[in-house]
N, C-alpha and C positions, 0 to 999 in steps of 0.2 A: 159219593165214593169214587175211590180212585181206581181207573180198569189198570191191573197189569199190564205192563209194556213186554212181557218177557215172551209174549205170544207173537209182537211183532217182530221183536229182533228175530225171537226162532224162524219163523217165514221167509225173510230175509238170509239168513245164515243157510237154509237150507235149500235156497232160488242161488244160492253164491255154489254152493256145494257141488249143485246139479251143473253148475256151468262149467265150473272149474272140470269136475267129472269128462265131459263133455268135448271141453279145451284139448285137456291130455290125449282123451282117445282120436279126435282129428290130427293132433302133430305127432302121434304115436302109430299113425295110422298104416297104409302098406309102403314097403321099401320097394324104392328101385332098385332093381339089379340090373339095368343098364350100366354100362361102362363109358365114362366119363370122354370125349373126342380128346385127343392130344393133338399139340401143332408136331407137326415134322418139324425132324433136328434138321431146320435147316441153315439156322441161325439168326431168322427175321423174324421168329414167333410165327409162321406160318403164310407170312404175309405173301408167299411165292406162289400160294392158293389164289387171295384175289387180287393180287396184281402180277395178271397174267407177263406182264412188261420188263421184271426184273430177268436179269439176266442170269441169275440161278435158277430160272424155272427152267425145265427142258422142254415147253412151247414157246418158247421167249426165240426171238428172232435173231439173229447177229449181222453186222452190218454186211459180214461176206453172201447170210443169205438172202437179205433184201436185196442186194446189187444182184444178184442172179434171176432173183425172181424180176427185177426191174428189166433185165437184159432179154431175160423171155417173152416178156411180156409185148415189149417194142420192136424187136425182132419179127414177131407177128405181123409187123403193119408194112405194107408196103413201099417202097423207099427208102425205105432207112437201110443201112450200111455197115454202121455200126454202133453202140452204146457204150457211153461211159457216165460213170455216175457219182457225186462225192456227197456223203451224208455230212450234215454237222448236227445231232440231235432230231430234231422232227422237223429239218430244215433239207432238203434232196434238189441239189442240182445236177441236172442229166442234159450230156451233152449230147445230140445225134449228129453223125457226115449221114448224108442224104446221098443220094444216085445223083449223077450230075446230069443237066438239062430238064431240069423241074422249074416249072413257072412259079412267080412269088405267089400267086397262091395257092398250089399245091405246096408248097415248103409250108403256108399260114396254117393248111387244113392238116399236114400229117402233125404238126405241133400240137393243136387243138386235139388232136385224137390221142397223141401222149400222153397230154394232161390229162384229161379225160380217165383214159385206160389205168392212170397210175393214182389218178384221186379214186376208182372206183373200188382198185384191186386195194388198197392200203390207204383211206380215208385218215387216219392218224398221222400223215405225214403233208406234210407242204413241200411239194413240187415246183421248180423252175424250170423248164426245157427250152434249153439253147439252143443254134441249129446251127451247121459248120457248112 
């Protein structure tokens, strides 16, 4: 004799049932009522968040205030006179006049200390220091 199959399909249809059941109540599950992060309108999609470097962010540096902070900086060191400095992108050349009657290698060590002081304070920049 022949056993009925209709006992297997049922088994089956009713193992499909429970999942499908199952399925629903997981993706039906609890809602967030968090509120979605928007970018600020600020016309990069947001990007002024992580690249702190553009110049619409208001931590964003300008070249008038890196030459200040440059001029401070070296103004610090002794001998020097005066500072001047011309950015081309992450390119900074800074010229120093020094006190007159400095031996060449006091003029070699206050250079070294420029550089130094300007790679330490603004690492993203490439520094050349001249000396007059």
């Amino acid at each position: 004799m022949r056993k009925p199959i209709y006992g297997y399909y049922a088994s089956w249809l009713m193992c499909l049932v429970i999942l499908m059941i199952s399925l629903m109540m997981v993706a039906c599950g609890r809602v967030d009522e968090g509120q979605a992060n928007q970018y600020p309108s600020d016309g990069y999609l947001g990007l002024t968040q992580s690249n702190p470097n553009l110049l619409t962010n208001p931590t964003s540096r300008t070249y008038l205030a890196d030459s200040q902070i440059i001029k401070r900086t070296l103004m610090n060191i002794d001998g020097v006179q005066r500072v001047r400095s011309f950015a081309n992108g992450p390119h900074v050349v800074v010229y120093l006049t020094l006190e007159e009657g400095l031996s060449d290698a006091q003029r070699e060590e206050i250079r070294q200390k420029a550089e130094k002081a300007l790679s330490f304070n603004s690492p993203d920049n490439e520094y050349k220091v001249i000396l007059r």
